[in-house]
GUBALO-213858 format. One record per residue: residue in three letters; residue number from 1; x, y, z of N, C-alpha, C in turn. Coordinates in Angstrom, 3 decimals, decimal comma. Example, Ala and Ser with C-alpha at 12.3 -4.5 7.8 and 13.67 -1.06 7.14 Angstrom:
BEGIN
<r residu="ALA" num="1" n_x="13,190" n_y="-5,690" n_z="7,800" ca_x="12,300" ca_y="-4,500" ca_z="7,800" c_x="13,200" c_y="-3,300" c_z="7,800"/>
<r residu="SER" num="2" n_x="12,850" n_y="-2,250" n_z="7,080" ca_x="13,670" ca_y="-1,060" ca_z="7,140" c_x="12,900" c_y="0,030" c_z="7,870"/>
! end
This chain:
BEGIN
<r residu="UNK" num="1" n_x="87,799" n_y="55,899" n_z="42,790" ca_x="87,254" ca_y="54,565" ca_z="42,927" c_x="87,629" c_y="53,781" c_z="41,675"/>
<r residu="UNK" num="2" n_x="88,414" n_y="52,517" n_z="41,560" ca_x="88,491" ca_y="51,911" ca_z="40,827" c_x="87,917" c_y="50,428" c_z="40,912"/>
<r residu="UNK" num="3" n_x="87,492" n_y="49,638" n_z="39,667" ca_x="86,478" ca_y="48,673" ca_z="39,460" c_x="86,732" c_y="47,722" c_z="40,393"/>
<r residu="UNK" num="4" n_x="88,110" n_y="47,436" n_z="40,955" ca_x="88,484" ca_y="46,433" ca_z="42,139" c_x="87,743" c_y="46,967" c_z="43,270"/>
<r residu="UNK" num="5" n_x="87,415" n_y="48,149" n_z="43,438" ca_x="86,972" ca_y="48,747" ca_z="44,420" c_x="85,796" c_y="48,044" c_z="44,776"/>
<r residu="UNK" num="6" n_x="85,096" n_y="48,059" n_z="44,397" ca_x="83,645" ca_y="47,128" ca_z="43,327" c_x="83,274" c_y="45,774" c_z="43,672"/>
<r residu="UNK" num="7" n_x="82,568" n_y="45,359" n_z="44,093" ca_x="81,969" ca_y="43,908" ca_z="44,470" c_x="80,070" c_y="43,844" c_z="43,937"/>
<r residu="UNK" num="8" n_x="80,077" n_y="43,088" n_z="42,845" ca_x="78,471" ca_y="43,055" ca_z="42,745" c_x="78,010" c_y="41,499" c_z="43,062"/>
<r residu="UNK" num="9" n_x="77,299" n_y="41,225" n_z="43,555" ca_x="77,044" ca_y="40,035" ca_z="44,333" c_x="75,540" c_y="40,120" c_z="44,735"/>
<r residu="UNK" num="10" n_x="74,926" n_y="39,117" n_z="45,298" ca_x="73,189" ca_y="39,097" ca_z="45,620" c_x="73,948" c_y="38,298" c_z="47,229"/>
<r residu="UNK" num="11" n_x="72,972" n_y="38,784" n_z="47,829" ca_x="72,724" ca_y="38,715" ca_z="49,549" c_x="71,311" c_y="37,621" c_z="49,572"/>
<r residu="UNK" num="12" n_x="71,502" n_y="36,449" n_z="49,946" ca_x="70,827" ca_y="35,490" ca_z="49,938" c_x="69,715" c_y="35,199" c_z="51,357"/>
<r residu="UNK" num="13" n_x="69,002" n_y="35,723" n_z="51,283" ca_x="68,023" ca_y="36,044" ca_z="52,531" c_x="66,440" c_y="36,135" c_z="52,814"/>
<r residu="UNK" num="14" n_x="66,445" n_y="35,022" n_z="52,106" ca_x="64,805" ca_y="34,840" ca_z="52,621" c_x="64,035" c_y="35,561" c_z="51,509"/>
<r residu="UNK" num="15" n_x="63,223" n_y="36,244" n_z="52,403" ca_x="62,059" ca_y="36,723" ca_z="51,521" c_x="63,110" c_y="38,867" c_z="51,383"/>
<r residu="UNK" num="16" n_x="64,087" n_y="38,014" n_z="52,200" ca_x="64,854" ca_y="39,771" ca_z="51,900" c_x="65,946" c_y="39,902" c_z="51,449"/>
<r residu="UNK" num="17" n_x="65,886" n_y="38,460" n_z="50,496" ca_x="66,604" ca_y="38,357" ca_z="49,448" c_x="67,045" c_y="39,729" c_z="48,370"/>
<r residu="UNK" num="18" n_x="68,648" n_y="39,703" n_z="47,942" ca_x="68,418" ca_y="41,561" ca_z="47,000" c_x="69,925" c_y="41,249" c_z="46,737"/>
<r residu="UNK" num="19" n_x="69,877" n_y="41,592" n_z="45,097" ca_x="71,288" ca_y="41,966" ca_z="44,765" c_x="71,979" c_y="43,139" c_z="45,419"/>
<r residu="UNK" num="20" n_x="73,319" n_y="43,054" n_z="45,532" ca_x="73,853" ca_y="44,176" ca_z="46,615" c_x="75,103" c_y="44,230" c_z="45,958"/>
<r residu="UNK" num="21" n_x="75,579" n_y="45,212" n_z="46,550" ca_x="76,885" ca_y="46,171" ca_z="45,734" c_x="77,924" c_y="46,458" c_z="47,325"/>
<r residu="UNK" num="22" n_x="78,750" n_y="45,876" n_z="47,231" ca_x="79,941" ca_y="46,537" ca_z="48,111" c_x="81,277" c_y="47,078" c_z="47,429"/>
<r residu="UNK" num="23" n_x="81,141" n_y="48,330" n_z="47,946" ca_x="82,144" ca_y="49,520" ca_z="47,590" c_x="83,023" c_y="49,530" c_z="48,411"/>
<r residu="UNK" num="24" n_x="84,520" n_y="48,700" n_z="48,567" ca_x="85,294" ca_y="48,593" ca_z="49,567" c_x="86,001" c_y="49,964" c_z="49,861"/>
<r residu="UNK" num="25" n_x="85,671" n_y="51,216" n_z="49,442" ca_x="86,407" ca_y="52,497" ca_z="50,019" c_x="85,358" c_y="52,957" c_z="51,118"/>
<r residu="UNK" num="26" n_x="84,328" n_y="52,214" n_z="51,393" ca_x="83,084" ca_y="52,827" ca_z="52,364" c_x="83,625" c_y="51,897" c_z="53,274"/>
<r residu="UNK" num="27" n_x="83,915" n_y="52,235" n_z="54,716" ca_x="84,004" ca_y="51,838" ca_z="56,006" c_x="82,676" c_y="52,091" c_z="56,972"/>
<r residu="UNK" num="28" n_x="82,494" n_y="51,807" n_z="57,444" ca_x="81,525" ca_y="52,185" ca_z="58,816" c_x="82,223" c_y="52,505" c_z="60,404"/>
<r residu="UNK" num="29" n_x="83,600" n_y="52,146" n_z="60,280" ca_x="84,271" ca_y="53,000" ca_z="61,392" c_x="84,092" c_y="51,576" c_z="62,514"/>
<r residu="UNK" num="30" n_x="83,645" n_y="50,582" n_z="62,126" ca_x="83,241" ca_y="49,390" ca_z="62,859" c_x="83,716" c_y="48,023" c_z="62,685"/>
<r residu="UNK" num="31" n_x="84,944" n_y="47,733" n_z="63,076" ca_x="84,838" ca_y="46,164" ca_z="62,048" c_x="84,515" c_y="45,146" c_z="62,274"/>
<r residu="UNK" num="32" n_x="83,412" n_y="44,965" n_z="63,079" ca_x="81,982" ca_y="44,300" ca_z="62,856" c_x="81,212" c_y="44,253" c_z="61,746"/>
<r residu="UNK" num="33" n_x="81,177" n_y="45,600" n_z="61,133" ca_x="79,902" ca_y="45,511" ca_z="60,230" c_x="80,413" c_y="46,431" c_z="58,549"/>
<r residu="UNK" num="34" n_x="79,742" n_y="46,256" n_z="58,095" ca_x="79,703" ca_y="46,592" ca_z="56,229" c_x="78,714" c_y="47,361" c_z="55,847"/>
<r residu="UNK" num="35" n_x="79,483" n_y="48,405" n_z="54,457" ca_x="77,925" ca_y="48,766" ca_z="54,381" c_x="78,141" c_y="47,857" c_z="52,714"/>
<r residu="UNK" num="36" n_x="76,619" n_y="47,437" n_z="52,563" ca_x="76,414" ca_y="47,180" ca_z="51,193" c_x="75,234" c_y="47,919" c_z="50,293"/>
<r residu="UNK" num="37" n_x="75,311" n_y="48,055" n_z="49,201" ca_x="73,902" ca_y="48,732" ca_z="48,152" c_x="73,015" c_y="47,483" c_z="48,486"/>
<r residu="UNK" num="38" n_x="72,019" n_y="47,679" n_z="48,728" ca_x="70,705" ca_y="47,355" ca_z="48,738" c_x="69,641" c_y="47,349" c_z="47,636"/>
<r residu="UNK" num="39" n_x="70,132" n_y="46,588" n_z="46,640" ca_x="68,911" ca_y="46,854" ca_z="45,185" c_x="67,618" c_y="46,784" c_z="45,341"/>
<r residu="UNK" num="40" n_x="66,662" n_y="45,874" n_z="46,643" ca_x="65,727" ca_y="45,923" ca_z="46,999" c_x="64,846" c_y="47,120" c_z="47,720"/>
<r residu="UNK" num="41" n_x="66,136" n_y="47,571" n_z="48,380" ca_x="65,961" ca_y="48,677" ca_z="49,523" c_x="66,184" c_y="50,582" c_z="48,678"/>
<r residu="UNK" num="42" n_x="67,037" n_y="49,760" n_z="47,555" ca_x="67,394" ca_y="51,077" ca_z="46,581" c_x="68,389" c_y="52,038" c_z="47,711"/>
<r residu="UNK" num="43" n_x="68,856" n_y="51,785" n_z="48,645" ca_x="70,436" ca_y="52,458" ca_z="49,493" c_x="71,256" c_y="51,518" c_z="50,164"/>
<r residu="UNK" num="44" n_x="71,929" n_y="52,167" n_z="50,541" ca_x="73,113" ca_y="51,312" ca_z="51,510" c_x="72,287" c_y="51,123" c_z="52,767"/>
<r residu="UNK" num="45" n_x="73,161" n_y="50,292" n_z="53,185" ca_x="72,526" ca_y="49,290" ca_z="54,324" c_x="73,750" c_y="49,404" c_z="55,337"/>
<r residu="UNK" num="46" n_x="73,993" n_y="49,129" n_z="56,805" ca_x="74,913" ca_y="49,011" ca_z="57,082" c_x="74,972" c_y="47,430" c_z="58,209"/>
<r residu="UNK" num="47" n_x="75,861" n_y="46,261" n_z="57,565" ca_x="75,129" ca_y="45,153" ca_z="58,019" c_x="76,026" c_y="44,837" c_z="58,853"/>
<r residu="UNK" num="48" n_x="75,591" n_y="43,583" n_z="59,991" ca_x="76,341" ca_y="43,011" ca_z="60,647" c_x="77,864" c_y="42,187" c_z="59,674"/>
<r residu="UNK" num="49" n_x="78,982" n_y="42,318" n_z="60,130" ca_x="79,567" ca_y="41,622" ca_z="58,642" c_x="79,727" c_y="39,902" c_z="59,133"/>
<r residu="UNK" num="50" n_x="79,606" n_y="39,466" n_z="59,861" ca_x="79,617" ca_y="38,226" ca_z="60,678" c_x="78,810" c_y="37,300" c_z="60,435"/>
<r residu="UNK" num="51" n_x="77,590" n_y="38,100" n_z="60,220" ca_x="76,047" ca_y="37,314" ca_z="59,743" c_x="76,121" c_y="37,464" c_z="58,737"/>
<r residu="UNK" num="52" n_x="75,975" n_y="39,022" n_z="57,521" ca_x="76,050" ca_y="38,752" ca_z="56,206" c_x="77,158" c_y="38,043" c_z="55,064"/>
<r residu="UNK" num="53" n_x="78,137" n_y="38,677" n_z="55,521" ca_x="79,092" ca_y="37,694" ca_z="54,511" c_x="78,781" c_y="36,012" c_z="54,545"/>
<r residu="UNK" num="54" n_x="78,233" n_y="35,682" n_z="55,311" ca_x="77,780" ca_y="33,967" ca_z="54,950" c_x="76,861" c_y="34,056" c_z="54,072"/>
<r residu="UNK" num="55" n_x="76,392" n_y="34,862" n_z="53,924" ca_x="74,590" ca_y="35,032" ca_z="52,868" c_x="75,025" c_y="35,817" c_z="51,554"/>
<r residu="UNK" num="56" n_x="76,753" n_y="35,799" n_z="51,437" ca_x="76,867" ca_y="36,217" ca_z="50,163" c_x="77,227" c_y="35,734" c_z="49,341"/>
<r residu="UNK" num="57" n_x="76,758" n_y="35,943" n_z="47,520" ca_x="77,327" ca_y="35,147" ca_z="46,923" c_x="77,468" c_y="35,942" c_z="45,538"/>
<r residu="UNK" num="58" n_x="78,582" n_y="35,770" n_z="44,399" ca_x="78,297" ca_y="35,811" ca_z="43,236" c_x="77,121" c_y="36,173" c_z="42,341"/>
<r residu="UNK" num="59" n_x="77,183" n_y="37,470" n_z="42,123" ca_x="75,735" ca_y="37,425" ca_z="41,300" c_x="76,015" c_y="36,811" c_z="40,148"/>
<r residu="UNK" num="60" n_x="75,112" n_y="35,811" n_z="39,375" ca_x="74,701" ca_y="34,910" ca_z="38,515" c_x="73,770" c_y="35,222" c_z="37,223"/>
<r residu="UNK" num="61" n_x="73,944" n_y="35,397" n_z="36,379" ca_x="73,187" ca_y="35,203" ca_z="34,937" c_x="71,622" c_y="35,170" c_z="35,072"/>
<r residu="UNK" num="62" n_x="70,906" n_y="36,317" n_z="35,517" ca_x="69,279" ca_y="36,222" ca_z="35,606" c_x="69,265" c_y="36,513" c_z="36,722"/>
<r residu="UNK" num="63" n_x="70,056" n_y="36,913" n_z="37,332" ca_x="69,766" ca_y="37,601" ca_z="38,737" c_x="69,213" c_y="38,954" c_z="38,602"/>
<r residu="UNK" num="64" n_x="69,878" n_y="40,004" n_z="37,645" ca_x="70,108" ca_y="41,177" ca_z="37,711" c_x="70,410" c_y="41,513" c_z="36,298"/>
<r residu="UNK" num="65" n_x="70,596" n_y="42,418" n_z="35,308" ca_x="71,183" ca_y="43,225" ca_z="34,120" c_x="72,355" c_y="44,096" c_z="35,158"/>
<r residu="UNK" num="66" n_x="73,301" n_y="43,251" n_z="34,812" ca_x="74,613" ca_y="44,354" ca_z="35,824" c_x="74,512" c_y="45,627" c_z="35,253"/>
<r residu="UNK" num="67" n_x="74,245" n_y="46,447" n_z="33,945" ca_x="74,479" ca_y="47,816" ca_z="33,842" c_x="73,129" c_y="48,176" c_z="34,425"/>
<r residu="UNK" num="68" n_x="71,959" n_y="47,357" n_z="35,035" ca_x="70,955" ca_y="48,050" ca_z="35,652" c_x="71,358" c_y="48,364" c_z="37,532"/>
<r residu="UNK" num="69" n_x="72,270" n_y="47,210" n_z="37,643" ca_x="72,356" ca_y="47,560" ca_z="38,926" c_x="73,244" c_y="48,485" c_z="39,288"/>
<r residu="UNK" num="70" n_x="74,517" n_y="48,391" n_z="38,062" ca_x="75,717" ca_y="49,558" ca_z="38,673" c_x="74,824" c_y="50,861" c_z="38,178"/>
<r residu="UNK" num="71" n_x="73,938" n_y="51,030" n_z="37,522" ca_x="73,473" ca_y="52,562" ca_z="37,116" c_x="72,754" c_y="53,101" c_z="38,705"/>
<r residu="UNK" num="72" n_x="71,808" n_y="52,122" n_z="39,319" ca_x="71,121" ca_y="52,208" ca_z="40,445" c_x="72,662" c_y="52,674" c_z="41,475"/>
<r residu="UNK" num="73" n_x="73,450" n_y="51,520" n_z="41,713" ca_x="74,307" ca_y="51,609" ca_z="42,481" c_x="74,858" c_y="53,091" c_z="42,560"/>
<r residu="UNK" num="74" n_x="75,507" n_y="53,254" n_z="41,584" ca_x="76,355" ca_y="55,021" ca_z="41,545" c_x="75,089" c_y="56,040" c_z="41,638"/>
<r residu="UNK" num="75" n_x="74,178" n_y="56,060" n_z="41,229" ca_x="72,966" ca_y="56,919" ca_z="41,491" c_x="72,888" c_y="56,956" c_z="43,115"/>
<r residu="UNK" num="76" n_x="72,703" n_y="55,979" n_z="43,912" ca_x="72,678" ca_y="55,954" ca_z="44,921" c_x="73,797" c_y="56,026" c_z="46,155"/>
<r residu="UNK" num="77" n_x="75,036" n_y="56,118" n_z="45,491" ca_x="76,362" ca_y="55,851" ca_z="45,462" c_x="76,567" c_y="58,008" c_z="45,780"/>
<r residu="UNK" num="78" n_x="76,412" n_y="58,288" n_z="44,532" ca_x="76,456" ca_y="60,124" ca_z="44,912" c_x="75,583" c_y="60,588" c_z="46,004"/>
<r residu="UNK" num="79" n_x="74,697" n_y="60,233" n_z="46,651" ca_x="73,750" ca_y="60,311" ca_z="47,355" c_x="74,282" c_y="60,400" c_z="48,878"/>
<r residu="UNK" num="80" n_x="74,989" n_y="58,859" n_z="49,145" ca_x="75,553" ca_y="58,970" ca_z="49,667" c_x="76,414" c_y="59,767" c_z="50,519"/>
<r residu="UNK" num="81" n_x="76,424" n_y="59,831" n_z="52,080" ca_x="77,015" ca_y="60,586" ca_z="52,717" c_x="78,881" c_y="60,520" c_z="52,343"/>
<r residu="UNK" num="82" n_x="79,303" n_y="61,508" n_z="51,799" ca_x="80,822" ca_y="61,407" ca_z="51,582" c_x="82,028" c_y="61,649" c_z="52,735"/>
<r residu="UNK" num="83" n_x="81,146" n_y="61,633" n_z="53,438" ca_x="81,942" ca_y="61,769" ca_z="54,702" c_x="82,291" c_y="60,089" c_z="55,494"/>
<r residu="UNK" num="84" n_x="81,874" n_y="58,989" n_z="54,447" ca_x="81,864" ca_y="57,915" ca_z="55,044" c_x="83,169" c_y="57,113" c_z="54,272"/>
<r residu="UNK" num="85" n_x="83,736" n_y="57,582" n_z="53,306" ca_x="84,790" ca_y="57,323" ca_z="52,490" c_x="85,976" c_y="56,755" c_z="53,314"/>
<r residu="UNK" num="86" n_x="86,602" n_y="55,867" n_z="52,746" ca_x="88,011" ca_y="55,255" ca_z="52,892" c_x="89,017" c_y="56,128" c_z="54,075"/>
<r residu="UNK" num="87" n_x="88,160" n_y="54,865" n_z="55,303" ca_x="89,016" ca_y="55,596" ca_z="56,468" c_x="90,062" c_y="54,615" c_z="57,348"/>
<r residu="UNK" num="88" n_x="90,595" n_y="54,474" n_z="58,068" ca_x="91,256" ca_y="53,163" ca_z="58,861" c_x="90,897" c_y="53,590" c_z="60,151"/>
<r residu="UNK" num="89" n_x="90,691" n_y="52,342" n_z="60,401" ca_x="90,526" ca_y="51,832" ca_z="61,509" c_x="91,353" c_y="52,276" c_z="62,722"/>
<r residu="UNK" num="90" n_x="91,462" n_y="53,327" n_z="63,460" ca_x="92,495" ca_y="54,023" ca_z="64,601" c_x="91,945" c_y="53,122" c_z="66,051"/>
<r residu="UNK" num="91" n_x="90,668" n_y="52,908" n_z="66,051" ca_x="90,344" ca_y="52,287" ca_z="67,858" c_x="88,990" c_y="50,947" c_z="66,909"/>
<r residu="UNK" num="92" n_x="88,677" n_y="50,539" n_z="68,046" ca_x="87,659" ca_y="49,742" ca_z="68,188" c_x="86,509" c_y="50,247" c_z="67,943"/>
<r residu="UNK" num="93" n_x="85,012" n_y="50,499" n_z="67,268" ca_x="84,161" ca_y="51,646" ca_z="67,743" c_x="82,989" c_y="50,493" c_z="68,057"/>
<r residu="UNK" num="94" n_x="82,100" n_y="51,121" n_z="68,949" ca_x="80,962" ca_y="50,063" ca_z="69,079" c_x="80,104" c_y="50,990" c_z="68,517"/>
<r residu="UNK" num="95" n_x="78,983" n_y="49,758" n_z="67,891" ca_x="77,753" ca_y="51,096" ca_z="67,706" c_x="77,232" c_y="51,603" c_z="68,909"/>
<r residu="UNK" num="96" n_x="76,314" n_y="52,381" n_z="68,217" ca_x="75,787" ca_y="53,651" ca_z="68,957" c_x="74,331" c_y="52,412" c_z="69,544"/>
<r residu="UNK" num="97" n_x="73,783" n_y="51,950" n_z="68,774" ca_x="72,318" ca_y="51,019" ca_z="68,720" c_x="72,396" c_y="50,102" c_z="67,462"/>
<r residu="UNK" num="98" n_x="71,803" n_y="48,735" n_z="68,180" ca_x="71,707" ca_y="47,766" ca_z="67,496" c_x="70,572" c_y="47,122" c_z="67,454"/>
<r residu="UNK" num="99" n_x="69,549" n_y="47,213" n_z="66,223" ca_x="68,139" ca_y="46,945" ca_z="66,163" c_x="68,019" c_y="45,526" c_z="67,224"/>
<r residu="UNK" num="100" n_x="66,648" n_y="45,587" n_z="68,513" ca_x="66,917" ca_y="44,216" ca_z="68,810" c_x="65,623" c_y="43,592" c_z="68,000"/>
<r residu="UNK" num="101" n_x="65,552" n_y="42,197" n_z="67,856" ca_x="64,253" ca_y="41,434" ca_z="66,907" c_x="63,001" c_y="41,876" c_z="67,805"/>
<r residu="UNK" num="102" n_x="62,722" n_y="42,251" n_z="68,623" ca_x="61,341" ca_y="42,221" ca_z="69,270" c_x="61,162" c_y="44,136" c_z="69,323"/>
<r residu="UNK" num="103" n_x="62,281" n_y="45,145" n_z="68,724" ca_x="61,644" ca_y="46,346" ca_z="68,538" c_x="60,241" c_y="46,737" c_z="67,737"/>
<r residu="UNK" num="104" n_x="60,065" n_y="47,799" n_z="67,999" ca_x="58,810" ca_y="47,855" ca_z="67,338" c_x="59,510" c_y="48,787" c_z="66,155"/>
<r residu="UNK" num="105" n_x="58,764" n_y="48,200" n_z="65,147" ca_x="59,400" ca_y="48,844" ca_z="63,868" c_x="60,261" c_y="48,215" c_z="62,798"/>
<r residu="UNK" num="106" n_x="60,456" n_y="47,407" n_z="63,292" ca_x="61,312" ca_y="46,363" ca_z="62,562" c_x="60,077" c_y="45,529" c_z="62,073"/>
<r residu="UNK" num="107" n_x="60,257" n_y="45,001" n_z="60,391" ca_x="59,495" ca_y="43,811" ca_z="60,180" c_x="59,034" c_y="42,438" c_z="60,906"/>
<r residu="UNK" num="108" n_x="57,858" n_y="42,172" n_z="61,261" ca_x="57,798" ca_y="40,713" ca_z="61,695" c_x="58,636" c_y="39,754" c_z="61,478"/>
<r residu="UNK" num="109" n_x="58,270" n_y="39,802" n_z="59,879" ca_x="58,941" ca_y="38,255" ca_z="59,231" c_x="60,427" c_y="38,595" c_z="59,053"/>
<r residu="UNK" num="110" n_x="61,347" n_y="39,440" n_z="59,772" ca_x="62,364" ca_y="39,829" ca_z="59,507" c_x="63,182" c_y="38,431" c_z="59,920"/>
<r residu="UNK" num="111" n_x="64,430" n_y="38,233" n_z="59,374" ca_x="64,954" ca_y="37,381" ca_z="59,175" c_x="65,983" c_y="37,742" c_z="59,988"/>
<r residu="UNK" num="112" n_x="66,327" n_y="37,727" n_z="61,550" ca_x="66,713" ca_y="37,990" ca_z="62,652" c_x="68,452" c_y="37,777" c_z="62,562"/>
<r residu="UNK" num="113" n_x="68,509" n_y="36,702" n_z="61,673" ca_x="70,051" ca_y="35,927" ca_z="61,366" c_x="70,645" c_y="37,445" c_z="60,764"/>
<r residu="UNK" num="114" n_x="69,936" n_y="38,131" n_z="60,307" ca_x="70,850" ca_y="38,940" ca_z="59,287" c_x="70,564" c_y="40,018" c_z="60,028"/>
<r residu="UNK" num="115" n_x="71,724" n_y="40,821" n_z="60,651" ca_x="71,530" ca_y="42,054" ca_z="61,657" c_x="71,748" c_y="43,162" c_z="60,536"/>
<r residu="UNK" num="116" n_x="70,929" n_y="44,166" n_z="60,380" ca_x="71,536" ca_y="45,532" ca_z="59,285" c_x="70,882" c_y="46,421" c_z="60,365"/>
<r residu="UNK" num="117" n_x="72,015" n_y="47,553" n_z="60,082" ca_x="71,367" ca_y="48,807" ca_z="60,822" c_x="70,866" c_y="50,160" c_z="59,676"/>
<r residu="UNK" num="118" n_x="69,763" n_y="50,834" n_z="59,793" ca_x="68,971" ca_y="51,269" ca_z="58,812" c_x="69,552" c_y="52,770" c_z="59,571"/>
<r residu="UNK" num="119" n_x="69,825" n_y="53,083" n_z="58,549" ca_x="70,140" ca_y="54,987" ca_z="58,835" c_x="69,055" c_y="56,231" c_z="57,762"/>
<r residu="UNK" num="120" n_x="68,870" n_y="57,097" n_z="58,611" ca_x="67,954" ca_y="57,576" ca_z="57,568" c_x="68,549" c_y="58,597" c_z="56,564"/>
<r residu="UNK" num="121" n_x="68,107" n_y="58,881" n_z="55,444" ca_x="69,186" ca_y="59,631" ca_z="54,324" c_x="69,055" c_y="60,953" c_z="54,889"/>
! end
């Protein structure tokens, strides 16, 4: 992994607002969707990329201590399933399930614009 690899940026979203980390050697096998670090959530996330990339931006001066977030990031980064590493794209894949807004389990005040799919570690 080298630092180009690397994207630190904040995900602009409401009350689920969170600096986030994209590691462009992580695919999801989908190219619909992204995974990004989740500083709020403390893991990867795997998001719609259609909806989130509009809600991204530059992290900014008082957002974050960047050596606090890349320490979180790679901590959570080894954790990580390594079987999700830098793959190409051979077919189309659909997901498997896509949270709908009226499941049970999903937050109320969830902010519906921003689709992420939650995997458990």
């Amino acid at each position: 992994m080298i630092k180009s690899d690397i994207w630190y940026g904040f995900l602009q979203a409401g009350a689920h607002s969170s600096p986030v980390v994209r590691d462009m050697t992580l695919e999801t096998n989908n190219r619909k969707t992204l995974y990004l670090y989740n500083h709020a959530r403390g893991r990867f996330l795997e998001y719609a990329r259609e909806i989130v990339e509009a809600k991204l931006r530059e992290l900014e001066t008082g957002d974050i201590a960047l050596k606090e977030l890349d320490r979180a990031f790679k901590a959570a980064r080894k954790s990580f399933s390594s079987g999700r590493t830098a793959r190409k794209w051979t077919e189309e894949v659909t997901p498997t399930s896509t949270p709908e807004p009226d499941e049970p389990g999903l937050p109320s005040d969830l902010d519906t614009t921003i689709d992420f799919v939650e995997e458990d570690a």
